[in-house]
FIRO-350490 format. One line per 2 residues: their letters; for each residue x, y, z of C-alpha. Coordinates in nm, 2 decimals. Layout:
<atoms>
A) X:Y:Z; ...
</atoms>
This chain:
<atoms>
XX) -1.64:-0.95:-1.69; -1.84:-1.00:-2.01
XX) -2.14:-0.76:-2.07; -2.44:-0.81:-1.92
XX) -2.71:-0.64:-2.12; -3.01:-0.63:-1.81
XX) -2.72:-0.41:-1.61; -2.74:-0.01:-1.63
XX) -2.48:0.18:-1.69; -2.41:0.46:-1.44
XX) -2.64:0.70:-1.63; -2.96:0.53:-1.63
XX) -3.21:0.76:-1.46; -3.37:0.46:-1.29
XX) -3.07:0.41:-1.03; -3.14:0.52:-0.71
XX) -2.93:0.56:-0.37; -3.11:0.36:-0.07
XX) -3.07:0.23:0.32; -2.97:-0.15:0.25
XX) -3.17:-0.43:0.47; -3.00:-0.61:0.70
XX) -2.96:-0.91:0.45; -2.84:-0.64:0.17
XX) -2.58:-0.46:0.46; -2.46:-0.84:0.54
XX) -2.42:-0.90:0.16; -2.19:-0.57:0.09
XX) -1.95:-0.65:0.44; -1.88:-1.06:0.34
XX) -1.78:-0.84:-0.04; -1.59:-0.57:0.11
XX) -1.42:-0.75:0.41; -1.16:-0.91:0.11
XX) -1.02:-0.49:0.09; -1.10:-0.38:0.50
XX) -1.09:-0.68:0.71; -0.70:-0.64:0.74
XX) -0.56:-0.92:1.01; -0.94:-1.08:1.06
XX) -1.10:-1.36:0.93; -1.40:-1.26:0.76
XX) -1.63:-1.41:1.08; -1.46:-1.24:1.27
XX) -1.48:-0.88:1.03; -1.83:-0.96:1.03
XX) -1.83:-0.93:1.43; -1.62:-0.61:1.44
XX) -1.84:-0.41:1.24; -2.12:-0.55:1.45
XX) -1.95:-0.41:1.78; -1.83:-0.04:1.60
XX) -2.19:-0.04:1.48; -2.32:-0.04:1.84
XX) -2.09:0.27:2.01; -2.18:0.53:2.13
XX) -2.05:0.74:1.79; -2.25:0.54:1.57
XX) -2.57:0.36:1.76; -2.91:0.53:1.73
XX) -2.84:0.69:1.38; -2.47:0.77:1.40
XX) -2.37:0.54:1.14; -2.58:0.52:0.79
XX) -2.53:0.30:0.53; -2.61:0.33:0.20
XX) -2.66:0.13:-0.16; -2.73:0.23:-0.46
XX) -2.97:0.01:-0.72; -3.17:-0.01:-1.00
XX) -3.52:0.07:-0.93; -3.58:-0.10:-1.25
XX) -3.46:-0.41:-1.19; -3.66:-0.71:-1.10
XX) -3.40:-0.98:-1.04; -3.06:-1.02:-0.94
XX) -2.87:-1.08:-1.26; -2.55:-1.21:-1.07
XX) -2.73:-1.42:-0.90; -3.15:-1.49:-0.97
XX) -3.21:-1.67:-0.70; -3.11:-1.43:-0.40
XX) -3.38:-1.24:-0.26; -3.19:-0.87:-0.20
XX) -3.14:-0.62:-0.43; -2.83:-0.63:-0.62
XX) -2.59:-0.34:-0.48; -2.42:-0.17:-0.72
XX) -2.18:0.04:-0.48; -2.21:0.09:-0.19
XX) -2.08:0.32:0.17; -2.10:0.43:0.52
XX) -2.12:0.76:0.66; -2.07:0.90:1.04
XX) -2.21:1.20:1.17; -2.01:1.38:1.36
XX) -1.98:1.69:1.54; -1.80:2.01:1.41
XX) -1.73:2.36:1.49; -1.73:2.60:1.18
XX) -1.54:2.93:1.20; -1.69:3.18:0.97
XX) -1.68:3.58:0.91; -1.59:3.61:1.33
XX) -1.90:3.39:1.42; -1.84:2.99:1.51
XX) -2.12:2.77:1.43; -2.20:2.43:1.57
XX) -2.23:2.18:1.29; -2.25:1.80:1.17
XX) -1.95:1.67:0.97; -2.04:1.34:0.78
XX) -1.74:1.11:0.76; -1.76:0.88:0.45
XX) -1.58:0.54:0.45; -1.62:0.25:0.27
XX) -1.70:0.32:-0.07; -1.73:0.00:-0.27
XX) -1.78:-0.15:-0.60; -1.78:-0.49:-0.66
XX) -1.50:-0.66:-0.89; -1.78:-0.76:-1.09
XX) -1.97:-0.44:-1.09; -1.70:-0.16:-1.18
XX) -1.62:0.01:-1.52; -2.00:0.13:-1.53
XX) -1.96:0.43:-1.36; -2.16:0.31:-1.05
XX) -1.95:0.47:-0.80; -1.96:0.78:-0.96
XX) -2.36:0.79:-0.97; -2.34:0.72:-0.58
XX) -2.11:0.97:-0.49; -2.28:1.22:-0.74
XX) -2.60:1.17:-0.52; -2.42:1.08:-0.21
XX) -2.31:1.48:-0.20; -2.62:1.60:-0.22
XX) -2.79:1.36:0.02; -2.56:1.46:0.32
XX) -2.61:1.78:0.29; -2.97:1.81:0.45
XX) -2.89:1.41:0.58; -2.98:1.47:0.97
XX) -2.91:1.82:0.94; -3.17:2.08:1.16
XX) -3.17:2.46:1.13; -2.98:2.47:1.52
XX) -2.72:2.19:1.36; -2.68:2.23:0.98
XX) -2.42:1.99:0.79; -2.21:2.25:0.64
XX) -1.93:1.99:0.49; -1.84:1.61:0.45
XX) -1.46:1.46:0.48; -1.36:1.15:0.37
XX) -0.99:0.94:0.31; -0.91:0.86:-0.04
XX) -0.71:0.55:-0.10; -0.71:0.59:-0.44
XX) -0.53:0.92:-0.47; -0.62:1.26:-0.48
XX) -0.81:1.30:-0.82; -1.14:1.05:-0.82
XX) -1.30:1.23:-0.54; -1.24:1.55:-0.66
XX) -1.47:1.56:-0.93; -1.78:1.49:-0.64
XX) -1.65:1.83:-0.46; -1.38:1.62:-0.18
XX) -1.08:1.81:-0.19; -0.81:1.70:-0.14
XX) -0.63:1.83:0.20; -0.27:1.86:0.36
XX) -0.19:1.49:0.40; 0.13:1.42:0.56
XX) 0.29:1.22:0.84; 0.62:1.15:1.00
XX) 0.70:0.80:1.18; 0.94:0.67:1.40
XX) 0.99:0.24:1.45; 0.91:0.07:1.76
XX) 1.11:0.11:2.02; 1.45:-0.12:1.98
XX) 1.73:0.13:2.08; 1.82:0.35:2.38
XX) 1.55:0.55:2.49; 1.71:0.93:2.50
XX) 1.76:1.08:2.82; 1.69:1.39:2.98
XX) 1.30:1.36:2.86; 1.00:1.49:3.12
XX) 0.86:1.18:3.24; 0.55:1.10:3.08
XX) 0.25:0.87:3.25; 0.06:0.61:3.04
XX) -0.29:0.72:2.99; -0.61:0.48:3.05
XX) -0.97:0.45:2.98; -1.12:0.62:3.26
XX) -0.90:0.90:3.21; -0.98:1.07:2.87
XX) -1.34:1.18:2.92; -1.20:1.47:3.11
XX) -0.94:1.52:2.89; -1.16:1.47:2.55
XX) -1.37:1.78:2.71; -1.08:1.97:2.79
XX) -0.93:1.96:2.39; -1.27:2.00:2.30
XX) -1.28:2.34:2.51; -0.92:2.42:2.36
XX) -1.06:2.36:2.00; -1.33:2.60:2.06
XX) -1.08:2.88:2.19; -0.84:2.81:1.94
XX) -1.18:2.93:1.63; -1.31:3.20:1.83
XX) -0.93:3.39:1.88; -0.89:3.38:1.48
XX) -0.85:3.71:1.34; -1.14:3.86:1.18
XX) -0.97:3.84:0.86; -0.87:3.51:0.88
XX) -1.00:3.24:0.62; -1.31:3.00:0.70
XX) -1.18:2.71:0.93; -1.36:2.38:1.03
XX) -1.29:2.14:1.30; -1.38:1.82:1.37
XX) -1.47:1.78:1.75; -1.21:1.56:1.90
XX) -1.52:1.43:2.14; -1.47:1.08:2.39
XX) -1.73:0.91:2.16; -1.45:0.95:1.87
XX) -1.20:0.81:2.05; -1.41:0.56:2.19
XX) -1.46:0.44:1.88; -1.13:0.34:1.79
XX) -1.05:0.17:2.08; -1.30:-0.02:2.03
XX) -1.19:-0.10:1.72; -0.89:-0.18:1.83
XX) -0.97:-0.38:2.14; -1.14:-0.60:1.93
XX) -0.86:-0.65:1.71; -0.62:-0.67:1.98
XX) -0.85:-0.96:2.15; -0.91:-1.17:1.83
XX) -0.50:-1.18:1.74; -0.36:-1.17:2.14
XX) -0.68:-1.30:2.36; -0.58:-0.96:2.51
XX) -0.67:-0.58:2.53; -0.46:-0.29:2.51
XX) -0.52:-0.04:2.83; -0.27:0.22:2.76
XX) -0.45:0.51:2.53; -0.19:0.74:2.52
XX) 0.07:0.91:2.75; 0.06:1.31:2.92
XX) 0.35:1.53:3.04; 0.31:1.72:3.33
XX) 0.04:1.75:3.60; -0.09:2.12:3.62
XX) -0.39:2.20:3.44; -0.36:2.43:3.17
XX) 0.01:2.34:3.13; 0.00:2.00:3.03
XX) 0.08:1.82:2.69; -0.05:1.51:2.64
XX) -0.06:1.24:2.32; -0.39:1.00:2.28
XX) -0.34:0.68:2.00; -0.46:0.35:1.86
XX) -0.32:0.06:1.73; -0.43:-0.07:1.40
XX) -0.34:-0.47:1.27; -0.28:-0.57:0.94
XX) -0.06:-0.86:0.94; -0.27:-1.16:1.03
XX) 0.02:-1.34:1.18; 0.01:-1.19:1.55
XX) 0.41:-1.27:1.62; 0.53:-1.03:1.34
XX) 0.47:-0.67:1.30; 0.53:-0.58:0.98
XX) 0.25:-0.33:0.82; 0.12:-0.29:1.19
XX) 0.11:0.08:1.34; 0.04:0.28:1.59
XX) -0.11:0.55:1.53; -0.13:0.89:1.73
XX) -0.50:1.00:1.72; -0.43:1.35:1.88
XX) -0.16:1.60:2.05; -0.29:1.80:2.27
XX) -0.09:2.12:2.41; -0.29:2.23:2.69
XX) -0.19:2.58:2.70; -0.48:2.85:2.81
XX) -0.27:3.15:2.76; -0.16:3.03:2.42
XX) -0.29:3.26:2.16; -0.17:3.00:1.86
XX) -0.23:2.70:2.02; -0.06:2.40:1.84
XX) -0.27:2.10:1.91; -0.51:2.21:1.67
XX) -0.24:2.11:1.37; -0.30:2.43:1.20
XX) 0.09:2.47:1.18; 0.23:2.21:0.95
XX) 0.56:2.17:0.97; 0.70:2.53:0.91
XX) 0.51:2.74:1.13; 0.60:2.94:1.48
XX) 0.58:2.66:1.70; 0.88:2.52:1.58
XX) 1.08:2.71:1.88; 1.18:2.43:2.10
XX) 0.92:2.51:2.36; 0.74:2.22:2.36
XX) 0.99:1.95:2.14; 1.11:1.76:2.46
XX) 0.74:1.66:2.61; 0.62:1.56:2.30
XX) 0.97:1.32:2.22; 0.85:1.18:2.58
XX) 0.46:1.09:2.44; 0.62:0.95:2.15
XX) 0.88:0.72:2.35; 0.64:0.62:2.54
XX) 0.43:0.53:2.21; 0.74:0.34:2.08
XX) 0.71:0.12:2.41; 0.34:0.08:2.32
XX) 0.41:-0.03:1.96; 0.68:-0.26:2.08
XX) 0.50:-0.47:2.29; 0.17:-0.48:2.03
XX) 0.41:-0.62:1.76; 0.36:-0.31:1.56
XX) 0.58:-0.18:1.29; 0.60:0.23:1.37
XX) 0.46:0.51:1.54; 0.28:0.74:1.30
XX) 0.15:1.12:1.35; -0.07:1.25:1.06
XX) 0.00:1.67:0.98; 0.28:1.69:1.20
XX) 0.36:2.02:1.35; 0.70:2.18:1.37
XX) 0.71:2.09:1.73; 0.63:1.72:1.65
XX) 0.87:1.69:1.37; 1.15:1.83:1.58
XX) 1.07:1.57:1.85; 1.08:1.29:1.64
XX) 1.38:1.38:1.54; 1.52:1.35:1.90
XX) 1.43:0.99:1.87; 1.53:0.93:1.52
XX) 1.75:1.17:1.35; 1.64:1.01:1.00
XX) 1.26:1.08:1.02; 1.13:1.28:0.80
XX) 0.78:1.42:0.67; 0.60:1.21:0.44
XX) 0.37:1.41:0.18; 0.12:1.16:0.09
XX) -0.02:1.16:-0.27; -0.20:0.81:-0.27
XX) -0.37:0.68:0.10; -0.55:0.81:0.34
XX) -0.56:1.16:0.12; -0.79:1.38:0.40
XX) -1.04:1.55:0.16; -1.34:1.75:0.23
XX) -1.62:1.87:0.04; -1.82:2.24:0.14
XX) -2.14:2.25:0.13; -2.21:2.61:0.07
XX) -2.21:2.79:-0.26; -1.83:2.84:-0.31
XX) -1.63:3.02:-0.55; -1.25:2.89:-0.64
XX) -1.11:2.65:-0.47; -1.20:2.53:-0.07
XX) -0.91:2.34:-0.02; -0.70:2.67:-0.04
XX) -1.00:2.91:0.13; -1.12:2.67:0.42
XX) -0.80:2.60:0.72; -0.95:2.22:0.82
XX) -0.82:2.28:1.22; -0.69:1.96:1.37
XX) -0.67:1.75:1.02; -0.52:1.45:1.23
XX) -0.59:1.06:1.25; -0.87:1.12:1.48
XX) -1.06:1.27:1.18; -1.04:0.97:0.99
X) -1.29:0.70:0.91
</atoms>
C-alpha cells in the first residue's frame, strides 16, 4: 500500500495493547474470517465465534481479546468516517488450566493459549505484530494470574513457521503427526472391538486422564527436567465439539455424536481415543483438505510407571513394544469410519507415540511420521527467568491436538 504518513510505525511509543469493543471485536472477525473461516460463509463465521465465545472454556473471562492502537490517533485514517479505533493487530487468548512439574513439587497453573494473531493486508510491513506480541508476553504473564494460580507459561500454533515467534520467547516444540485416509479398504481383522464414544460419556473420562496426567508429573524422577501439561479437562473438549457441531450443522443440517471410540471395559485397563472433525472445503460432498483429528489417547493404565497417553514418548521411546499397538489400530479404524461418513480426507494424530505409529501402520503400511516445519508449529513461551534454551529444558507432557487453539 502506499505510505500513509498519520500511521506509526511499530516503534512509536504511543501504541498501546487494549480490550477491543464490541463494534472494534466485530470489525477484526469480518477481517480475519477471509484466513479462519475455512468452509463458512462469513455470516455464518461471525455466528461460530459467537457460540465458541459462550462455552464453558471461554464464557465469564475465558476468552480475551485484544488490539493494539495508537493512543495518538484521533481518526481512522483507512477510513474517517468509522467510529472504532483503527486495529492495528490484533489476537485472542484462552486461559487454561495446567500442571507444572518442577524440582519434585507439581504446581497448579494457568496456560494462556494464543490464537488469532492478525494484521491486516493493509496494515503489515510496520512491525505492528511484532509490538503486540512484544507486549502481549508480558501482559499474560500476570493476565488473570493469583498467587494460588500463577501463569507460569503461554503456548500458541505458528502457521507461519517456526522462526517469527521465536524472537517473542514461543519456542518452537516437537511438532509432528502421522495420518491414515478414510476408511475405503478392508478393515483388518483380529482387532479388540472398540465402542463409539458419545457426549454424555467423556466427563468421567476427561477426569479420569486428568487424574492420569497428574500421576504421570508427580512419578518423574527427581532429576528429571521441568515438564508442563495442559489439563486435558471436558471444558477443552467441549470446546471443540462445539466447534465442530456447528460446522457440521451449517454444511450437513446435522451433528456429529460419535467423540471418539474406547477398548475394553475394566477400569484402569482401558485405552480409549477422543477426536474432532475439522471442515475446510466449503463444498460438503467432497472431502478434500477435511480431517479428523484425534484430540487425545488415553492409555488408562494405573500401574503404569511411564504411562504413554501423556505423549512424552515420540516415536522412539519404550512403549514401542507391541503392548498396546492393536487397541489403538482399533480407535483409529473406528476413526476411519468416522471420517468416512463426514466426507473427511484423513485421520490425523499430532506427536505420535511409538505405540500409535506402529498401529497406524497396521492400517496403512505406508504411513509415516510427518515432522512439521511450517503449520501448526506447537510453541511455548516460559515465563520464569530462564537460562539457555526451554524448548530443550522444559518436557511439554501431552503436546497433542487438544492443546491447540
Amino acid at each position: 500500500m502506499a505510505s500513509n504518513p498519520n500511521l506509526p510505525d511499530g516503534k512509536s511509543p504511543t501504541l498501546a495493547l487494549v480490550h477491543p469493543t464490541e463494534e472494534e471485536k466485530l470489525h477484526q472477525f469480518k477481517l480475519n474470517g477471509v484466513q479462519w473461516r475455512g468452509a463458512l460463509s462469513e455470516e455464518a463465521y461471525l455466528r461460530r465465534e459467537e457460540v465458541l465465545s459462550s462455552q464453558a472454556l471461554t464464557r465469564d473471562g475465558g476468552i480475551t481479546y485484544w488490539i493494539l492502537i495508537d493512543t495518538a490517533m484521533k481518526e481512522n485514517p483507512l477510513d474517517p468516517t468509522s467510529s472504532i479505533r483503527l486495529p492495528l493487530a490484533s489476537c485472542e487468548t484462552y486461559r487454561k488450566k495446567a500442571l507444572v512439574w518442577q524440582n519434585g513439587k507439581v504446581t497448579e497453573s494457568i496456560c494462556h493459549g494464543i490464537g488469532s494473531v492478525f494484521c491486516n493486508k493493509q496494515l503489515r510491513r510496520r512491525g505492528y505484530a511484532q509490538r503486540m506480541l512484544q507486549q502481549l508476553g508480558k501482559a499474560l504473564e500476570t493476565h488473570q494470574a493469583t498467587e494460588k494460580m500463577p501463569c507460569l507459561f503461554s503456548v500458541l500454533f505458528s502457521d507461519i513457521g517456526k522462526e517469527f515467534y521465536t524472537q517473542f520467547g514461543w519456542e518452537p516444540f516437537n511438532s509432528s503427526h502421522i495420518s491414515v485416509p478414510a476408511r475405503t479398504n478392508t478393515p483388518v481383522d483380529d482387532l479388540p472391538t472398540a465402542r463409539p464414544l458419545f457426549a454424555e460419556d467423556l466427563e468421567e473420562l476427561c477426569q479420569i486422564d486428568e487424574a492420569l496426567v497428574r500421576k504421570t508429573l508427580e512419578i518423574r524422577p527427581a532429576d528429571s527436567k521441568t515438564a508442563v501439561a495442559l489439563i486435558p479437562d471436558i471444558e477443552t473438549i467441549r470446546w471443540f465439539h462445539a466447534r465442530e457441531e456447528f460446522v457440521a450443522n451449517e454444511l450437513h443440517n446435522k451433528k456429529p455424536k460419535v467423540k471418539g471410540a474406547i477398548v475394553g471395559s475394566e477400569k484402569g485397563k482401558r485405552i480409549w481415543a477422543l477426536w474432532t472433525r475439522m471442515f475446510y472445503n466449503e463444498n460438503p460432498k467432497e472431502s478434500k483438505n477435511n480431517i479428523l483429528h484425534i484430540l487425545r489417547i488415553v492409555i488408562e493404565d494405573e500401574g503404569s510407571s511411564s504411562w504413554e497417553g501423556v505423549g512424552t514418548d515420540h516415536v522412539n521411546g519404550s512403549a514401542g513394544n507391541g503392548k498396546h499397538d492393536a487397541a489403538i489400530a482399533a480407535l483409529l479404524q473406528v476413526a476411519q469410519q468416522e471420517a468416512q461418513e463426514w466426507n473427511m480426507e484423513e485421520v490425523e494424530a499430532w506427536n505420535p507415540t511409538s505405540a500409535t505409529v506402529s498401529a497406524t501402520q497396521k492400517l496403512d503400511p505406508n504411513a509415516i511420521v510427518v515432522n512439521r516445519d511450517m503449520e501448526s508449529i506447537a510453541s511455548l513461551k516460559w515465563f520464569p527467568n530462564h537460562e539457555g534454551s526451554v524448548a530443550e529444558s522444559i518436557d511439554w507432557i501431552g503436546n497433542e491436538k487438544y492443546g491447540w487453539c
